[in-house]
C-alpha positions in Angstrom: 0.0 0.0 0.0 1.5 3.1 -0.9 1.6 5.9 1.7 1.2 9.7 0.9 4.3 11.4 1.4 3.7 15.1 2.9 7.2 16.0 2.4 7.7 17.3 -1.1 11.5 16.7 -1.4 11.3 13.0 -0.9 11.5 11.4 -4.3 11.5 7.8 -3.6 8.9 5.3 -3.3 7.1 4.4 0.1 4.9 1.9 0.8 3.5 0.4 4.0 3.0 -3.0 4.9 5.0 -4.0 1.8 5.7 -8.1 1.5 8.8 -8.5 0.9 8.3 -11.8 -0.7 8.4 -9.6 -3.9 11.7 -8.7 -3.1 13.7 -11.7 -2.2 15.0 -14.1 -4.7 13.9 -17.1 -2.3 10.2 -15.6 -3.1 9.3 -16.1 0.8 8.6 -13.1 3.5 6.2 -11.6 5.3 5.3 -7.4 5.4 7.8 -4.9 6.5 6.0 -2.3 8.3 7.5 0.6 5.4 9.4 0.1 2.7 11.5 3.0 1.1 13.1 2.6 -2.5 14.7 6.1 -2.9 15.5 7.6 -5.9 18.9 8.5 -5.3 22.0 9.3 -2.7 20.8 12.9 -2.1 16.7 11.5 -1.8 18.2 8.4 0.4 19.7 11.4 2.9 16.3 13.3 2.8 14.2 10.0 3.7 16.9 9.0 6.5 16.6 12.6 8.2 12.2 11.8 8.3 12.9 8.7 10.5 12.6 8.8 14.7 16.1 8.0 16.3 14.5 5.2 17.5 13.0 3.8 14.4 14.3 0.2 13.5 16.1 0.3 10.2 17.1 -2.9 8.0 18.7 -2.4 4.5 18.7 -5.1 1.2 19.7 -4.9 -2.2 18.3 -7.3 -4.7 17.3 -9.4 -1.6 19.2 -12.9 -3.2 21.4 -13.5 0.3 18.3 -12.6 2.9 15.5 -14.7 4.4 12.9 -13.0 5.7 10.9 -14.6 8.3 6.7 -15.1 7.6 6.2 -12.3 10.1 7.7 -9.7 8.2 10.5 -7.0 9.5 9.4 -4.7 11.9 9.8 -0.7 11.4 11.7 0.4 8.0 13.5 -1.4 5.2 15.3 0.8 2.6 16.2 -1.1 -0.2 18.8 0.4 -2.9 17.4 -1.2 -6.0 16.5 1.9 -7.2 19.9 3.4 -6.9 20.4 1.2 -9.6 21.7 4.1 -12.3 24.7 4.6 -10.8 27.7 3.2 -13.0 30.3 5.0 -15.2 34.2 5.1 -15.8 35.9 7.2 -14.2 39.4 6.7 -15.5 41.2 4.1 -18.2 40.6 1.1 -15.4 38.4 2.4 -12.9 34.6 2.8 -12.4 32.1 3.8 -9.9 29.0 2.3 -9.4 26.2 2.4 -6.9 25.4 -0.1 -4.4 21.9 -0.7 -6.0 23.7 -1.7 -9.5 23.7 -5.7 -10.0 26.7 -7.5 -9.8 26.3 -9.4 -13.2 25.3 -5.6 -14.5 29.4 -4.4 -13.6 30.8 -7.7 -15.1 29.1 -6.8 -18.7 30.2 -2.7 -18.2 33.5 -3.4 -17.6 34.0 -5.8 -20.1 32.2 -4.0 -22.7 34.6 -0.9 -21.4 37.5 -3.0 -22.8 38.5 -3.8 -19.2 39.5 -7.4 -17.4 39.4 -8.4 -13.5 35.5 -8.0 -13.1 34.1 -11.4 -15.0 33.8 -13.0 -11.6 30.4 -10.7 -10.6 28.6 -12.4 -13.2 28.5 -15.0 -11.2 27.0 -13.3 -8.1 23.1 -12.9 -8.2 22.6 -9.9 -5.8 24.0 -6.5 -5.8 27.1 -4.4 -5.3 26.0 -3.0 -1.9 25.0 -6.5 -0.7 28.4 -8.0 -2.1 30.1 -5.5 -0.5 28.7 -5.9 2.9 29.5 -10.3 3.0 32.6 -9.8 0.5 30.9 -12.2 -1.8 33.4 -13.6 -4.4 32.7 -16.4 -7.0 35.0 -18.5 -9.4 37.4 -17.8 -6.8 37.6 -14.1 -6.6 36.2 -11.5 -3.9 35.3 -8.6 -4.7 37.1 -6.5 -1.8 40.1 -7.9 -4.2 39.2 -5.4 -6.7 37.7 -2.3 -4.6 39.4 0.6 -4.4 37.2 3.2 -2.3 34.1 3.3 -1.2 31.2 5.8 0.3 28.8 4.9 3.0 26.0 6.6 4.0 25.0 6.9 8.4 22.2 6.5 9.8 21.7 10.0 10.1 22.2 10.3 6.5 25.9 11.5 6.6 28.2 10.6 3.5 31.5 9.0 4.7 34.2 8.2 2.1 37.0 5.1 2.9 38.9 3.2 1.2 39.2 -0.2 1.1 42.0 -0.9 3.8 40.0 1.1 6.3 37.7 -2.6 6.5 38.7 -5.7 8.1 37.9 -8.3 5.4 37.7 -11.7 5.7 36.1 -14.7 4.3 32.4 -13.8 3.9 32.6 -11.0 6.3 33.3 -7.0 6.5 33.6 -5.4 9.5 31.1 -2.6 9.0 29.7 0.4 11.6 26.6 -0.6 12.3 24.6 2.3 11.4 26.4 2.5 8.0 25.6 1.1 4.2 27.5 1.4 1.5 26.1 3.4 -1.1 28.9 3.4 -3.9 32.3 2.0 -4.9 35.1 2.7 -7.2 36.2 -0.6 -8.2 39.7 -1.2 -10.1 40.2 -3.4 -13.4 43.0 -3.8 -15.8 43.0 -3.4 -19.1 41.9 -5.9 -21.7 44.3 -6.1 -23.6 43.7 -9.2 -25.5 39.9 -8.5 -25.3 38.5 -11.4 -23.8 36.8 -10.8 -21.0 33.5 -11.1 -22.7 34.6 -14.7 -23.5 35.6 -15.2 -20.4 32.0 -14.0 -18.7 30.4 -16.0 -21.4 32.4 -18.9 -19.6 31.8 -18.2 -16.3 28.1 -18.7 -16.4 27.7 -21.8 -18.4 29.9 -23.3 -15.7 27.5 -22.0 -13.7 24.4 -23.3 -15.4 25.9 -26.7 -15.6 26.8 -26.6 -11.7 24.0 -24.7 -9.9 19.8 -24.9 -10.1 20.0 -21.1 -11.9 16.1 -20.2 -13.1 15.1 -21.8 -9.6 13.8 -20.0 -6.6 16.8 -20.1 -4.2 19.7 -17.5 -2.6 22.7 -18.7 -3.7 24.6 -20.5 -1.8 23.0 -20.8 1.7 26.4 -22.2 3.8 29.9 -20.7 4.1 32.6 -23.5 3.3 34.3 -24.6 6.4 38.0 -24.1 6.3 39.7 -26.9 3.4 36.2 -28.3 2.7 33.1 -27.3 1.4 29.5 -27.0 2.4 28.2 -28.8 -0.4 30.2 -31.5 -0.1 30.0 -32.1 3.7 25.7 -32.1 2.9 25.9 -34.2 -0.7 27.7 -37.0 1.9 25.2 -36.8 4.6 22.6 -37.9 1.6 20.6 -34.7 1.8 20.3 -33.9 -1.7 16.8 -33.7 -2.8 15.5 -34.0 1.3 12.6 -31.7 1.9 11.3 -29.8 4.6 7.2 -28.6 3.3 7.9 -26.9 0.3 11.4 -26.2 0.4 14.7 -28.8 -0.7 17.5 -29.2 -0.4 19.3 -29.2 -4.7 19.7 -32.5 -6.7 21.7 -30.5 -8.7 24.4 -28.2 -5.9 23.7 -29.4 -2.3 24.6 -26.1 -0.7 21.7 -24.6 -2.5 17.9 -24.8 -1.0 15.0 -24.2 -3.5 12.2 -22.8 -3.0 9.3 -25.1 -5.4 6.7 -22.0 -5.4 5.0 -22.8 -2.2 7.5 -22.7 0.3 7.3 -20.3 3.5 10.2 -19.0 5.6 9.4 -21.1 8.1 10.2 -24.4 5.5 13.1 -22.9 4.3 15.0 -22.2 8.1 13.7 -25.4 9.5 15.4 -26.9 6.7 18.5 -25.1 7.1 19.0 -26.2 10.5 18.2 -29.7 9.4 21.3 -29.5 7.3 23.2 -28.2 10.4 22.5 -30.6 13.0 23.0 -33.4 10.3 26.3 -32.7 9.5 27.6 -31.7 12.9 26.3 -35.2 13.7 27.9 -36.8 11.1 31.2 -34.5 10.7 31.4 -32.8 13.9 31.5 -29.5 11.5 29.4 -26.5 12.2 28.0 -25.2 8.9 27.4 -21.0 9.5 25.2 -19.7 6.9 25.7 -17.4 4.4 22.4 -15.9 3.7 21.1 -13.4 6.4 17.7 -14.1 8.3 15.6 -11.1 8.7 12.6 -10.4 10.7 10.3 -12.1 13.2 9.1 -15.7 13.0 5.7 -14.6 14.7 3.8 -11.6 15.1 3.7 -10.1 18.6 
């Protein structure tokens, strides 16, 4: 339900009791209580300074690395995929894009720009601002391995600008403030000088296609590997593939990935992860740590 906006300079798009099913790639979640898509930076600082001090705030991208519980996500959610504009070069190997831009989106730019190092983001379903926050990587490659700078936003709608070594980056994790998102990034390539790096994307995803349940209902890859293993492994030998919880398995096709058939809830889907848990810390003695981040209340109070 969209909500009348009495303040003239907000530019975005608010809606109250917004499901946020239609914005997760898992296709589950109940209502936030708002929902803000603003139409830029300076509209995201306008929207930020509306909000009580004590307002609950909860930021997503393109929503493939969240699950959000069947009761929803109390108080606000800002979600950048309408800062989605934002992408340009700014030198011979550099380019800035916003943190609402998809991932795949950067791969094709730089590419097309005659630029290397950036194939990799094909291969990562969400957005720059969510890849930024978990330091996704794929094919081997993370993408703090390629930032240069970045700009944040607080939540009092201050711009902060850092560059990359001002973050402790590890393994699936960033070391973020945590009343700051990022909003933008200059990210570094090299030049392609043999001009392949459309090949190379091209590639990238039919290894993907052959590997992963792509055109399915699912997040990506729902566990971190453990340290000189990995997750799909540990629950392909535990004989999960294909196990179901309701509506929601576990993938014939990668077993760290859990699909969604259509009809699935939250509910399924966590249960389901914490199946896999217990199951291989019984069998391996290996605690699996998710990936994706759960959102939100399981029940309404």
């Amino acid at each position: 339900m969209d909500i009348y906006n009495s303040n003239p300079r907000l530019r975005g798009s608010l809606k109250a009791n917004e499901e946020m099913s239609k914005h997760t790639s898992w296709k589950v979640g109940g209502a936030a209580d708002r929902f803000y898509i603003p139409h830029d930076a300076d509209d995201l600082t306008v929207f930020l300074s509306t909000l009580a001090e004590d307002e609950p705030v909860t930021w997503i991208g393109l929503g493939s690395n969240v699950l959000v519980r069947d009761a929803g996500i109390r108080g606000t959610v800002i979600s950048l995929n309408g800062m989605k504009e934002m992408l340009k070069l700014l030198s011979d190997t550099t380019a800035l894009t916003g943190s609402g831009v998809a991932c795949a989106k950067v791969a094709r730019f730089s590419a097309r720009s005659g630029l290397t190092g950036g194939e990799f983001l094909a291969g990562i379903p969400g957005s720059i601002g969510g890849a930024l926050a978990m330091n996704a990587g794929a094919f081997g490659v993370e993408i703090w391995e390629i930032v240069e700078q970045v700009e944040t936003i607080t939540r009092k709608g201050e711009h902060v600008k850092r560059t990359a070594a001002d973050f402790n980056v590890g393994y699936r994790h960033v070391d973020l403030p945590g009343d700051e998102w990022f909003i933008s990034a200059i990210i570094r390539f090299e030049k392609d000088h043999k001009g392949q790096a459309q090949n190379r994307i091209k590639e990238l995803l039919a290894t993907r296609a052959a590997t992963q349940p792509t055109g399915q209902f699912s997040c990506g890859s729902v566990f971190k590997n453990p340290d000189d293993d990995f997750a799909a492994r540990l629950i392909q030998e535990c004989g999960l593939k294909g196990f179901a919880v309701g509506n929601a398995h576990v993938s014939e096709k990668h077993a760290n990935f859990i699909i969604n058939n259509g009809k699935a809830n939250a509910e399924d889907i966590e249960t389901l992860i914490l199946h896999i848990q217990k199951t291989v810390a019984d069998n391996f003695s290996i605690e699996l740590i998710p990936e994706v981040k759960i959102l939100g209340e399981a029940t309404r109070h």
